[in-house]
Each structure stands twice: as structure tokens, then as C-alpha cells.
C-alpha positions as a Markdown table, in Angstrom:
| # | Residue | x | y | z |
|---|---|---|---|---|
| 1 | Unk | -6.4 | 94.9 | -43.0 |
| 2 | Unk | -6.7 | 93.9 | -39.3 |
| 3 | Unk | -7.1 | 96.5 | -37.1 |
| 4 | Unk | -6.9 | 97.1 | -33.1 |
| 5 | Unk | -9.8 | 97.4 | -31.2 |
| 6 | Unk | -10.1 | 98.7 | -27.2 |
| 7 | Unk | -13.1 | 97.7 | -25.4 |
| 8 | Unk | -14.3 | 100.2 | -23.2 |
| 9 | Unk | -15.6 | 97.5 | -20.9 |
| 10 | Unk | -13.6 | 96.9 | -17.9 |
| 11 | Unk | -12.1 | 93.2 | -17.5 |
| 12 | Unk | -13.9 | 90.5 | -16.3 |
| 13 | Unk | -11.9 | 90.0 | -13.8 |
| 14 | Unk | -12.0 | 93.7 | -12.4 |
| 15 | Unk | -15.2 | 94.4 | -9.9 |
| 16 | Unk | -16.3 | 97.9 | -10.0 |
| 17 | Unk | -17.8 | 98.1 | -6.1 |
| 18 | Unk | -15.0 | 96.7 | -4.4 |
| 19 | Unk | -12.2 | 98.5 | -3.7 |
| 20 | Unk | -8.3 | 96.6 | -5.3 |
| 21 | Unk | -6.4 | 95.3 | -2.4 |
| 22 | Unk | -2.9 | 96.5 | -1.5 |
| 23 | Unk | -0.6 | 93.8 | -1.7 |
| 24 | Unk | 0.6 | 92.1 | 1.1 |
| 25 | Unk | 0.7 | 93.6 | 4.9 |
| 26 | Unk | -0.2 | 96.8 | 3.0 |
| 27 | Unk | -3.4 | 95.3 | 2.7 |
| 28 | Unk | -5.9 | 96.4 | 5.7 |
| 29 | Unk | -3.8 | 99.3 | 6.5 |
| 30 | Unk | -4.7 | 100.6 | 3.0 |
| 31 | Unk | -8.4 | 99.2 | 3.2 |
| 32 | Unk | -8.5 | 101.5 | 6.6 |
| 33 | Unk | -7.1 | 104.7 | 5.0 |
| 34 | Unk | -10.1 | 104.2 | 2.7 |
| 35 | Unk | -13.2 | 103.5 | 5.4 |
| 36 | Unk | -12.0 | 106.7 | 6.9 |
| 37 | Unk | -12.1 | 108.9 | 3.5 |
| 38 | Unk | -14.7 | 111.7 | 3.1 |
| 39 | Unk | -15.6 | 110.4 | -0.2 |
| 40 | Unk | -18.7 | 107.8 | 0.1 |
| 41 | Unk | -17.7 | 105.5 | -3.5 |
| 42 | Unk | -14.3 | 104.6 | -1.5 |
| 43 | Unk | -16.1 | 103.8 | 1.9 |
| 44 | Unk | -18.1 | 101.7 | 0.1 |
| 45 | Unk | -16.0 | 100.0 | -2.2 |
| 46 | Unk | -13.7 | 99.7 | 0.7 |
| 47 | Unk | -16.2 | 98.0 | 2.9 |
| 48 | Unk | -17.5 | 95.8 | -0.1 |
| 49 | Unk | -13.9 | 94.4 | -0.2 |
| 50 | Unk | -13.3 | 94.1 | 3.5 |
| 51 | Unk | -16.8 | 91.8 | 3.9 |
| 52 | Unk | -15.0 | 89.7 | 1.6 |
| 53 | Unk | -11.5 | 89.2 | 2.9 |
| 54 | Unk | -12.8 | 88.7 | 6.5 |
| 55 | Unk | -14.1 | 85.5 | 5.5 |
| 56 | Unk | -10.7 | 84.5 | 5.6 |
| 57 | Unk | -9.7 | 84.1 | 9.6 |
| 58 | Unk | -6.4 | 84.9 | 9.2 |
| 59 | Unk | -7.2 | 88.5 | 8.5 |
| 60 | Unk | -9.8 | 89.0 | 11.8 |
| 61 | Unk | -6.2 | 89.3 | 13.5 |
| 62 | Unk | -4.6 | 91.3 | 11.7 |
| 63 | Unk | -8.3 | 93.3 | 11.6 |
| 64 | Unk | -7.9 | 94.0 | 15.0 |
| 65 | Unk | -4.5 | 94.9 | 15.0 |
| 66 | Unk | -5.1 | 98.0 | 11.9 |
| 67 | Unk | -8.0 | 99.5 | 14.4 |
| 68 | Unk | -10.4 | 98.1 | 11.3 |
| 69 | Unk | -13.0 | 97.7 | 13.8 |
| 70 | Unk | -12.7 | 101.6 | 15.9 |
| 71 | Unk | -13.1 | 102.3 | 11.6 |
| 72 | Unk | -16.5 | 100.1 | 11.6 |
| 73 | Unk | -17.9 | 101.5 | 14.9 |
| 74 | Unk | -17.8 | 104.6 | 13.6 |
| 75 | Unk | -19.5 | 104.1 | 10.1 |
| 76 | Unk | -22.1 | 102.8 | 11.7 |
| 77 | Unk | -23.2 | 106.0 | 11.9 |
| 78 | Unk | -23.3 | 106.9 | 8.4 |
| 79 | Unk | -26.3 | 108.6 | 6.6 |
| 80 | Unk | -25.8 | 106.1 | 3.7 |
| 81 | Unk | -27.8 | 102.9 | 3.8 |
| 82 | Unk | -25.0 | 100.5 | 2.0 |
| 83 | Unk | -22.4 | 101.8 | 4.2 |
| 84 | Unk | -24.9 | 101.4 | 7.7 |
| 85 | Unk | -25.4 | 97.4 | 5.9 |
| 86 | Unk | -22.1 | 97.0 | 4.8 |
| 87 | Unk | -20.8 | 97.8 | 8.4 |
| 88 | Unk | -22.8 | 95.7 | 10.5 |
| 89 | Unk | -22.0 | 92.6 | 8.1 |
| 90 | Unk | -18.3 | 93.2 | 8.4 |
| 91 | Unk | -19.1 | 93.5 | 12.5 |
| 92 | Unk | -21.1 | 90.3 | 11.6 |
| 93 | Unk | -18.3 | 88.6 | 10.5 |
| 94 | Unk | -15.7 | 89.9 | 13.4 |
| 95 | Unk | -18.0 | 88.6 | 16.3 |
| 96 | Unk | -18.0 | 85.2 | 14.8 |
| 97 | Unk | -14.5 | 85.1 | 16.1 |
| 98 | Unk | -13.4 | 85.3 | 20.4 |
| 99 | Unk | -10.7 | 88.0 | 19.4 |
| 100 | Unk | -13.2 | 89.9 | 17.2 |
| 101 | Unk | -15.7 | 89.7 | 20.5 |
| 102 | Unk | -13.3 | 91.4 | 22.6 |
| 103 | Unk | -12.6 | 94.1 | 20.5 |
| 104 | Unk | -16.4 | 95.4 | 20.1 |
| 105 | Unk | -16.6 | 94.9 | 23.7 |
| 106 | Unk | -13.3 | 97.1 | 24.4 |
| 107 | Unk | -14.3 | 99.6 | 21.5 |
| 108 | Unk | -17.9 | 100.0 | 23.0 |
| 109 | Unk | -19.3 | 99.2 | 19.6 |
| 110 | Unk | -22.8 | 97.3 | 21.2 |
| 111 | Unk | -24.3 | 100.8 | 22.1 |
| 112 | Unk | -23.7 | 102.2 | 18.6 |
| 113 | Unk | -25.0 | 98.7 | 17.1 |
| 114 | Unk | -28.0 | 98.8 | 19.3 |
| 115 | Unk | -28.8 | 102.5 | 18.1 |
| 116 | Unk | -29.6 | 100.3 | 14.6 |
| 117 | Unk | -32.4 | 98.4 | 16.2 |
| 118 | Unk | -34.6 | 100.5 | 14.5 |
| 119 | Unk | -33.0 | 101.2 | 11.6 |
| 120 | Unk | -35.4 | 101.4 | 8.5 |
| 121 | Unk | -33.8 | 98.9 | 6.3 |
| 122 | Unk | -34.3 | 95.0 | 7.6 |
| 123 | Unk | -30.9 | 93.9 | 6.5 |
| 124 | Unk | -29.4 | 96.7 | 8.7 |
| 125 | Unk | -31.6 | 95.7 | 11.7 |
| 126 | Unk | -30.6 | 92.0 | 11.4 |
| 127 | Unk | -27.0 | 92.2 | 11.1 |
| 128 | Unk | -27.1 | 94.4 | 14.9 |
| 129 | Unk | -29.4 | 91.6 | 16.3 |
| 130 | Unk | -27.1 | 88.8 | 15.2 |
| 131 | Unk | -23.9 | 90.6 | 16.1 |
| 132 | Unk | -25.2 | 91.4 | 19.6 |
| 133 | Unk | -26.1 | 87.2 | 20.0 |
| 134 | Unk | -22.5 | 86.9 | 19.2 |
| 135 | Unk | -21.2 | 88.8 | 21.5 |
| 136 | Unk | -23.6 | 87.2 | 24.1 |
| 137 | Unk | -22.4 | 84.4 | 23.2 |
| 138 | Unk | -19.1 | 84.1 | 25.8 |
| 139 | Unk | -18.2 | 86.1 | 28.1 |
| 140 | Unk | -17.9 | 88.7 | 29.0 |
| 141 | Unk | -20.4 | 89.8 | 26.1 |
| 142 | Unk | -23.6 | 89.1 | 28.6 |
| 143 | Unk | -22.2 | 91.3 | 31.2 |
| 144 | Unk | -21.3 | 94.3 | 28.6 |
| 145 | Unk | -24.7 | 93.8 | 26.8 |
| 146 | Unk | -25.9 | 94.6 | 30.8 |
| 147 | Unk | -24.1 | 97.2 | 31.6 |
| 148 | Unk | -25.1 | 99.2 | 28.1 |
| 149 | Unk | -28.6 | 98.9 | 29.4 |
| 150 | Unk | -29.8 | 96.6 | 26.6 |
| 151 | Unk | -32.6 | 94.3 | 28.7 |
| 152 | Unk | -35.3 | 96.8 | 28.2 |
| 153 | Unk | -34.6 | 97.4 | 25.0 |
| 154 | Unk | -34.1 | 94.3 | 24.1 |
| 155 | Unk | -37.4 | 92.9 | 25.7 |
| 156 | Unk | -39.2 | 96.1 | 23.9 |
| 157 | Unk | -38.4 | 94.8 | 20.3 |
| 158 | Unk | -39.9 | 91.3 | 21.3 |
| 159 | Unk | -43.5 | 92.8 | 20.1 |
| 160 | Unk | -42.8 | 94.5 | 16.8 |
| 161 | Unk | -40.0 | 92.5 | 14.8 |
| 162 | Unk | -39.6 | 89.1 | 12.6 |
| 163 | Unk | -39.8 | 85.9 | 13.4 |
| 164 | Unk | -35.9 | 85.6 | 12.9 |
| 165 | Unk | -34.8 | 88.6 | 15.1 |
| 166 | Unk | -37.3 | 87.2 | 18.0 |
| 167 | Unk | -35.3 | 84.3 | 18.0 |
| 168 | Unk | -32.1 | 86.5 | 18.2 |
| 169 | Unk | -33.2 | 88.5 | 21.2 |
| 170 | Unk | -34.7 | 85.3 | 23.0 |
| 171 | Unk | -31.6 | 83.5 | 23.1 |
| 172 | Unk | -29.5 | 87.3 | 23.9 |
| 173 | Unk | -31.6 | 87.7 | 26.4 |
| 174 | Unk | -31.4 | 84.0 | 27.9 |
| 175 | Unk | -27.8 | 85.0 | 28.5 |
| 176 | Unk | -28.3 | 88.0 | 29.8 |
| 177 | Unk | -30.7 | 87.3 | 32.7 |
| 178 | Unk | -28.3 | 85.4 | 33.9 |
| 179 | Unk | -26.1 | 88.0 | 35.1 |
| 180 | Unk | -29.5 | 90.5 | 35.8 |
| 181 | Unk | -32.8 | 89.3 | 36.1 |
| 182 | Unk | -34.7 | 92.0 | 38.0 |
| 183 | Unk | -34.5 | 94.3 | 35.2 |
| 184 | Unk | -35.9 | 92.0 | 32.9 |
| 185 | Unk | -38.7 | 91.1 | 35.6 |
| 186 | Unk | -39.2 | 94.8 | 36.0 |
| 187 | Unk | -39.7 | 95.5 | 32.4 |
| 188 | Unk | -42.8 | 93.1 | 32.5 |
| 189 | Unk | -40.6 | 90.2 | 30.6 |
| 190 | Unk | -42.5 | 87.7 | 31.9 |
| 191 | Unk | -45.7 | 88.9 | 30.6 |
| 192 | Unk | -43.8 | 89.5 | 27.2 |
| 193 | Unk | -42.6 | 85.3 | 27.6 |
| 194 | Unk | -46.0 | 84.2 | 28.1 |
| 195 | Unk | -47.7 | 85.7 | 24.9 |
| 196 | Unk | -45.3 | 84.5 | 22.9 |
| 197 | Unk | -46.0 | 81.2 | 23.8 |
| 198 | Unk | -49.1 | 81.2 | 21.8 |
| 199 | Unk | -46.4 | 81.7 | 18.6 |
| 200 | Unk | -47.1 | 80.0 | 15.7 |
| 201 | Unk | -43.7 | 79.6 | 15.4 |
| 202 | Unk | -42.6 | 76.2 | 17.3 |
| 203 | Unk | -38.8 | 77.5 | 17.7 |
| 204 | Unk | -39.9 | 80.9 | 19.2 |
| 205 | Unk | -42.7 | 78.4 | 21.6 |
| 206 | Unk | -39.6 | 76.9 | 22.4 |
| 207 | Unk | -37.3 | 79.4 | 23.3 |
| 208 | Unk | -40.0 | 81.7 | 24.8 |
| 209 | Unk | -40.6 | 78.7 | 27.6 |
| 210 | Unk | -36.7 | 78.2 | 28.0 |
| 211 | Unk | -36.5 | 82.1 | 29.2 |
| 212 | Unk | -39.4 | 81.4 | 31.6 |
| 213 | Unk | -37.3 | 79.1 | 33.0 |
| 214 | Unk | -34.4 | 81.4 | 33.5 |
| 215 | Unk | -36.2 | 84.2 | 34.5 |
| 216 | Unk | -38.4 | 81.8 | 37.6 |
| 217 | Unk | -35.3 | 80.7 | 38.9 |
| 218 | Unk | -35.3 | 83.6 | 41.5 |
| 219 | Unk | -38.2 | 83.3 | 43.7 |
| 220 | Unk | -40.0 | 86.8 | 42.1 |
| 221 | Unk | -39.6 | 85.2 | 38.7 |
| 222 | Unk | -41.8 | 82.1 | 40.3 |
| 223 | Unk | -44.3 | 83.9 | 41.6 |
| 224 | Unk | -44.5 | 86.2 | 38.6 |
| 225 | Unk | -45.5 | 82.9 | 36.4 |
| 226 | Unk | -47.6 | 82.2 | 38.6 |
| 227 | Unk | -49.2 | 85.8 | 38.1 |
| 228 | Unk | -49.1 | 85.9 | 34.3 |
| 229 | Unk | -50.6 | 82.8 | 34.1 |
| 230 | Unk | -47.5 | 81.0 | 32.5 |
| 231 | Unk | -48.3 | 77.9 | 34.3 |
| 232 | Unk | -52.0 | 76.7 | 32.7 |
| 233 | Unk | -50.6 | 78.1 | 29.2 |
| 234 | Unk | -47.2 | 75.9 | 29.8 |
| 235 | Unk | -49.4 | 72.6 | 30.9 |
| 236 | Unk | -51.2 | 73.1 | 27.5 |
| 237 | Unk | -47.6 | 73.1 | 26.0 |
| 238 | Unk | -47.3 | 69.7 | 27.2 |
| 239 | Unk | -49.4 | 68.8 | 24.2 |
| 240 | Unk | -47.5 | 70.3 | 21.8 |
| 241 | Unk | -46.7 | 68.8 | 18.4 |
| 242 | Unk | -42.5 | 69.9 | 18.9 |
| 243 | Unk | -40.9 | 67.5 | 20.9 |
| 244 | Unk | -38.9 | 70.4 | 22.1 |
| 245 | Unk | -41.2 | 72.9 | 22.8 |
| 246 | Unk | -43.1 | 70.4 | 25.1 |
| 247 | Unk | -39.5 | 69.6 | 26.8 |
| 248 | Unk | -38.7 | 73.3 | 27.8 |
| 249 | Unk | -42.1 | 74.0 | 29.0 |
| 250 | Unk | -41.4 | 71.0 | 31.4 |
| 251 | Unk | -37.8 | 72.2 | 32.0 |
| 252 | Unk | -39.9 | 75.7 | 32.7 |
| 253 | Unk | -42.7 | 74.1 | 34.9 |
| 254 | Unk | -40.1 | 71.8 | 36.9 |
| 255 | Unk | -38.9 | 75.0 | 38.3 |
| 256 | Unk | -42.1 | 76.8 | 38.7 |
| 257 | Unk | -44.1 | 74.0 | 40.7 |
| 258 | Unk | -41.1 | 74.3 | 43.3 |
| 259 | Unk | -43.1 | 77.0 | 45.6 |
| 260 | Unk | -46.4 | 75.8 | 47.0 |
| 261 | Unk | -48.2 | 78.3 | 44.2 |
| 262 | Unk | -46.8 | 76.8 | 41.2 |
| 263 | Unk | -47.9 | 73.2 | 42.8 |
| 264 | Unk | -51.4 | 74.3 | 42.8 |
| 265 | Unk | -51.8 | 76.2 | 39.8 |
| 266 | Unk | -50.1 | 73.0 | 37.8 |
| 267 | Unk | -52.9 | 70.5 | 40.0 |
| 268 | Unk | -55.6 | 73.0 | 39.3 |
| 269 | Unk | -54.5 | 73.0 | 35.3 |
| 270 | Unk | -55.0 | 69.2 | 35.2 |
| 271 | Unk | -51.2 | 68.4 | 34.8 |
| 272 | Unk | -50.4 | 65.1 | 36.2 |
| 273 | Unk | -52.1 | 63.1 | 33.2 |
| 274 | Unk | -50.4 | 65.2 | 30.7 |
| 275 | Unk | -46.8 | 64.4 | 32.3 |
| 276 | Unk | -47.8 | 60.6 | 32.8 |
| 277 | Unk | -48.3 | 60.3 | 29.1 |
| 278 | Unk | -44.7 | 62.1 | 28.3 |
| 279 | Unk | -43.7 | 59.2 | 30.1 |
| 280 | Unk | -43.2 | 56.8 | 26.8 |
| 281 | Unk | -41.9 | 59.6 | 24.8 |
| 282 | Unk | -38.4 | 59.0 | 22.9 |
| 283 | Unk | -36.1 | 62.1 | 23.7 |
| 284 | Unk | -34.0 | 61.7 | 26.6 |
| 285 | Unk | -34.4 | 64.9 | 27.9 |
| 286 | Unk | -38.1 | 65.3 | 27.8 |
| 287 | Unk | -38.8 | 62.2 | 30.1 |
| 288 | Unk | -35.9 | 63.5 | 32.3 |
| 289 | Unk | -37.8 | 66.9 | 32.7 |
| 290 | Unk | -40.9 | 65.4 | 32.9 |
| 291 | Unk | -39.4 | 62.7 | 35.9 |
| 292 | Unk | -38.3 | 66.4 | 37.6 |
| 293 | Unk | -41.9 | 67.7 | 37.5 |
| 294 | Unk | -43.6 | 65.0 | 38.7 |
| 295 | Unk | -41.1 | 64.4 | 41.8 |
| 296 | Unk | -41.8 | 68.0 | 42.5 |
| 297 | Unk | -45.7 | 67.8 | 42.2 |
| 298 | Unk | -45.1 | 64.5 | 44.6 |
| 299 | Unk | -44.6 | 66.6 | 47.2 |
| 300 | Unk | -48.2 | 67.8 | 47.7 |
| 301 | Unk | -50.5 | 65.2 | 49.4 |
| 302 | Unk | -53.0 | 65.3 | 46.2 |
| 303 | Unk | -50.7 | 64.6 | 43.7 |
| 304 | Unk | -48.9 | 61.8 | 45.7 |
| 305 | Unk | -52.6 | 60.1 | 46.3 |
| 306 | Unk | -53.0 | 60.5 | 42.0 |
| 307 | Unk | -49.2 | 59.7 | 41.3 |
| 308 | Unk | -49.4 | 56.0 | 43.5 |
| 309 | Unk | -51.8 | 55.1 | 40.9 |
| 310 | Unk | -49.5 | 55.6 | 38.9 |
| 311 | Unk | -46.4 | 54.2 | 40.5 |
| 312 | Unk | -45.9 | 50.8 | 37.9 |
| 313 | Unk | -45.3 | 53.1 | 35.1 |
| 314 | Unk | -42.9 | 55.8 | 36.9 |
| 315 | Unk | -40.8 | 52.3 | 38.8 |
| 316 | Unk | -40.0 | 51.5 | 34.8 |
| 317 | Unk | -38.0 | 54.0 | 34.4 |
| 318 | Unk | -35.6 | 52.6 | 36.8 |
| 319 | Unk | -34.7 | 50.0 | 34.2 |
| 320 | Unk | -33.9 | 52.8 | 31.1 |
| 321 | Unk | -31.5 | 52.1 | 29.3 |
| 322 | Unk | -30.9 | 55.2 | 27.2 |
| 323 | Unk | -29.8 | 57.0 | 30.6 |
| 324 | Unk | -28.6 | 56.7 | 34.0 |
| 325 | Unk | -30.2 | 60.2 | 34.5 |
| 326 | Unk | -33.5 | 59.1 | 34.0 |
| 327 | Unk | -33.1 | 56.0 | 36.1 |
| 328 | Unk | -32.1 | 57.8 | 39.3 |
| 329 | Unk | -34.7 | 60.5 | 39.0 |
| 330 | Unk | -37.0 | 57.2 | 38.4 |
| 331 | Unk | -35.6 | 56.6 | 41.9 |
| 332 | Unk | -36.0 | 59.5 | 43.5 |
| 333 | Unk | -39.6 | 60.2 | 41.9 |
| 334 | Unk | -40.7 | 57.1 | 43.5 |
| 335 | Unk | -39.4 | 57.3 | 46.8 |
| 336 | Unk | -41.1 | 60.6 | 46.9 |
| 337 | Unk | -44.7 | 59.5 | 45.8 |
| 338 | Unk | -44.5 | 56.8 | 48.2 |
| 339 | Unk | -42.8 | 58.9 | 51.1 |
| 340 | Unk | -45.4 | 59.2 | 53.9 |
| 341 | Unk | -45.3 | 61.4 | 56.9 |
């Protein structure tokens, strides 16, 4: 005779760590009554289901509108590890959107994700590194990032973290010294820059020479290159296997060699044949920048009386035909080797 049997499994369909959603609108108001309960199971089945449903943009919105993310800031907080992970990936996710990015910024959320810097679990640590590049990424998430003090700290971690996160603070901090370089010069940034140019890693070689560049635009940043160094380490960049390595450290050096310093540091480092040969090279950009340097090394005596012997190969250039950049900064390199007082 047959006879009825229950499983005691739960359905397939049924997954134990996520919280069930309300149905409809009821949805993340419900979801927020349960990232505020004292009991840890629901915060964290809560937040398992939330990472899930703001995958969906429609519901970053409506996020914002339930005070999800005043709910996030403060479980960042939490004692518990999968709540601390759980809440940085759902921040994650928010800052991927413009409306998400003016919420942590209004909320003050960055101070609170920056306490996590040095959280002991590497998952924690790189969701807070790649939320705060979000919010860098537009304004006014550089000038927030600023004003919560985050330069020092942010230069501080460049020593002791993964390759990954390096890259995240590189390209936060290339926003950021835009809006406040002296902090960065005064917590010894440069110096920081410079070693890391010796990476093994080609992308943080890279990035570490396009934040020289930004920090030697002002004319302390120049002469701080010039103190550190940068330059001869920069010129032996030039050589470089990564065709974009060797292109920011000539992006880097063209604005470096503009004081009388840089000039002679780059002369004394043997430049000039390094950039001549960059000449033939196939990226657009990197003869551009290399066209910049020269032009402004043309403007010592030496390097004109090297550069006219030269001149056939720079007057080429005038005939490119991948860019009418590179054809007038052909121009304007060779009227100023051949320029004579």
C-alpha cells in the first residue's frame, strides 16, 4: 500500500542564507526592517538577499529612497565578519551607480568605510578600496575623499597591501591630488611613487609614473622628483617592455624636464637616445609624449646641439598619418631644436 512520505529537506528552490523577499514595493522596506534587527541570522540573511537584488538597477533607486544605505553604513560596524563583507559588497554595488555615489557621500559613509582599511579579512579590505575608487570616480567623490582626510591614509597603505588594492589607491589617489596636492607631497608621496616604480607589476609601473605626473605639476612636486630621484629611475622606464608604462613615464618626464633641474637631471641620465628610439614606436600616444619631451629638452643648448643631429628623423613626423597631434608637435619640436638665439 502506497504511503506518504515528507522530506525533511527544504525545497530546492528555497535558500536557507537569504532572507524571502516581500512582494512588491514591500520589498526593501521589509529587507530594511531586517538589517536593523538585533538578531545576527536576519542581518545576514537580509544582506545575502539585498547583494542579490541590487544587481538589478532598478532597485539602487528605490535603495536610496528606503534609507537602505544609512542601514549599510551602520553595519559596517558590526563585530561579525559576514555582516562587515556582506556590507561593503552591497556598498560595492551602490557606488557603481551616480545616485548610489551621492548617497555615501551625503550619509558620510567613506570615513566608516575607510575605518575597514585594516580590517583582518582581505575580502572586507577590498570591497572599502573599491567602493572608495567609485566614489572617486565623479565628482564630487575626490573632494569628499579630501575633506575626510583620506590622502595620508591612503598613501600609508601603498607599502603593506596587494597588488590589486595598490592599483585601487593609485588611481583614488590620482583623483584626489587633483583637488590637494600638498598633503600628498607632505606625506612623502613622491618618495612612496618612486619605489614603486621598481614593481614587478607593469600596471602598478604604470600607474605609479602617471601619479608622478600629477603630483609634478605644481612646481614643489617638480623639484621633489627631482629630489627623490624620479627622473634617472623614469629614463630607465623608457626601456620598458609595457608600451604603457614607458608612455606615462614620458607623460611624467614631459612635465618634470620643464624647470631647468629636471632638464639636467634627464641630460645627465643619458635621455635623448632613449626618446629618439620611441620615435618608430606604434602607439599614438607614446610618440606624442615622447615629441613633448624632446621639445622641452630642446630648450637647453646641449640637447639642441644633440637633437639637430637628429633633426631628419623628428621632421618625419610632420608627415604622420595616424595623427594630426603628433604632426604639429613634429612642428613645434623642430622649430625649437633649430631655434637659435
Amino acid at each position: 500500500m502506497a504511503k506518504t512520505l515528507i522530506s525533511v529537506q527544504l525545497p530546492p528552490d528555497i535558500d536557507p542564507t537569504k532572507a524571502r523577499l516581500a512582494y512588491g514595493e514591500r520589498a526593501l522596506p521589509k529587507l530594511n526592517e531586517e538589517l536593523n534587527s538585533n538578531d545576527l541570522y536576519t542581518q545576514q540573511k537580509a544582506l545575502a538577499a539585498l547583494a542579490e537584488v541590487l544587481h538589478d538597477p532598478e532597485y539602487i533607486s528605490k535603495a536610496v529612497k528606503h534609507s537602505i544605505v544609512i542601514s549599510l553604513k551602520k553595519l559596517l560596524a558590526s563585530k561579525d565578519a559576514v555582516v562587515r563583507m556582506k556590507s561593503t559588497e552591497c556598498n560595492l554595488i551602490i557606488s557603481g551607480h551616480s545616485i548610489g555615489r551621492q548617497k555615501l557621500i551625503e550619509v558620510q559613509a567613506i570615513k566608516p568605510l575607510a575605518d575597514l582599511f585594516d580590517d583582518e579579512y582581505q575580502e572586507v579590505r577590498l570591497n572599502s578600496h573599491k567602493t572608495i575608487e567609485m566614489i572617486s570616480s565623479s565628482p564630487p567623490g575626490p573632494d569628499a575623499i579630501v575633506e575626510c582626510g583620506l590622502i595620508s591614509v591612503l598613501i600609508s597603505k601603498l607599502s603593506d597591501n596587494t597588488d590589486e588594492i595598490k592599483l585601487l589607491i593609485l588611481d583614488t589617489l590620482h583623483r584626489c591630488m587633483r583637488i590637494k596636492h600638498q598633503e600628498a607631497l607632505q606625506c612623502n608621496a613622491m618618495a612612496v611613487f618612486t619605489l614603486l616604480l621598481a614593481s614587478e607589476n607593469a600596471e602598478i609601473r604604470a600607474k605609479a609614473a602617471m601619479d608622478i605626473k600629477e603630483l609634478s605639476f605644481p612646481t614643489p612636486g617638480k623639484d621633489k622628483a627631482c629630489e627623490e630621484g624620479t627622473v634617472e629611475i623614469l629614463a630607465r622606464l623608457l626601456s620598458d617592455e609595457s608600451i604603457q608604462v614607458k608612455s606615462q613615464s614620458c607623460a611624467a618626464l614631459m612635465v618634470i624636464t620643464i624647470t631647468t633641474r629636471g632638464k639636467q637631471l634627464a641630460l645627465e641620465a643619458r635621455l635623448l637616445p632613449r626618446l629618439l628610439k620611441l620615435l618608430n614606436e606604434p602607439c599614438v600616444e607614446l610618440r606624442l609624449n615622447t615629441l613633448k619631451v624632446i621639445t622641452c629638452l630642446a630648450e637647453a643648448p646641449k640637447a639642441r646641439a644633440e637633437l639637430s643631429k637628429s633633426l631628419t628623423e623628428i621632421a618625419k613626423l610632420k608627415q604622420d598619418a595616424d595623427s594630426q597631434a603628433i604632426r604639429k608637435a613634429a612642428q613645434i619640436a623642430e622649430r625649437t631644436i633649430t631655434w637659435k638665439p
